[in-house]
C-alpha positions as CSV (number, residue, x, y, z in Angstrom):
1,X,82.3,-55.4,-7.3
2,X,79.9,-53.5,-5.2
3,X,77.0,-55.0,-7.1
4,X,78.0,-57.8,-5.8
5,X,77.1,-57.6,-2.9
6,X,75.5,-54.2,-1.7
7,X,72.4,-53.9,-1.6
8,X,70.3,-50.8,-3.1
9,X,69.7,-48.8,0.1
10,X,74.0,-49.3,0.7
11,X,74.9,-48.9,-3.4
12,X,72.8,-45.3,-2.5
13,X,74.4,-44.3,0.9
14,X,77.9,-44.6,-1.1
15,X,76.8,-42.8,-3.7
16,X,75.6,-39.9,-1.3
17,X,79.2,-40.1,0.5
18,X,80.7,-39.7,-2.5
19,X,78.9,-36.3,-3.5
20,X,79.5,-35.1,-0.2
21,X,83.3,-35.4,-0.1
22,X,83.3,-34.0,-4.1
23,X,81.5,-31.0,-2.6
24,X,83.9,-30.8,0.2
25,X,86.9,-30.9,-1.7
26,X,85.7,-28.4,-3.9
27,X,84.9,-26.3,-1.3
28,X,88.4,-26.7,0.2
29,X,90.1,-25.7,-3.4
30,X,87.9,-22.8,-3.4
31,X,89.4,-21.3,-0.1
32,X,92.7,-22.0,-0.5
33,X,93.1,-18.9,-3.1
34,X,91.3,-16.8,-0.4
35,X,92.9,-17.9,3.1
36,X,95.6,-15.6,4.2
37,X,96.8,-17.6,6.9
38,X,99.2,-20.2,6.4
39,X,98.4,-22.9,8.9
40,X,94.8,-22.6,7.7
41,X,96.3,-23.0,4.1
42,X,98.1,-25.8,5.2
43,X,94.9,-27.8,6.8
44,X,92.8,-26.8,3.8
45,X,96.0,-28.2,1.6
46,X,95.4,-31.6,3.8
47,X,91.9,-31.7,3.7
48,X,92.1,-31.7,-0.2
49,X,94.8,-34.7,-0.1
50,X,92.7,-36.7,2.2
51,X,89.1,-35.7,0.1
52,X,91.3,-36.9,-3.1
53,X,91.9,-40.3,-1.1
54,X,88.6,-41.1,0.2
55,X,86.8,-40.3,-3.5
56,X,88.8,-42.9,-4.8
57,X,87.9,-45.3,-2.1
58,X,84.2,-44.5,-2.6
59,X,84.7,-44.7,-6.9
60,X,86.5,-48.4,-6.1
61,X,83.9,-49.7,-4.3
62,X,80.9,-48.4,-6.6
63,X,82.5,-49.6,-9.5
């Protein structure tokens, strides 16, 4: 689909989103077993929801 009509320079940008949130929502599953306080558990338990959601987005549209 994206081959279609991304070009190289847009296919790469993608890809270097995509990496970005993967690295993000690692970094947020990594906390959450360290964060003592329970609203900042709660915004790191979002963050990972909405990381989950936008890596698919980004795998739909490189594929």
């Amino acid at each position: 689909m994206a081959q279609d009509y991304l070009a190289v320079h847009e296919k790469a940008e993608l890809h270097e989103m995509l990496m970005f949130k993967t690295n993000c929502l690692q970094k947020s599953q990594a906390m959450q077993s360290l964060v003592q306080d329970q609203e900042l558990k709660t915004l790191l338990q979002q963050d990972v929801k909405a990381s989950q959601t936008n890596i698919k987005a980004l795998q739909q549209l490189l594929s």
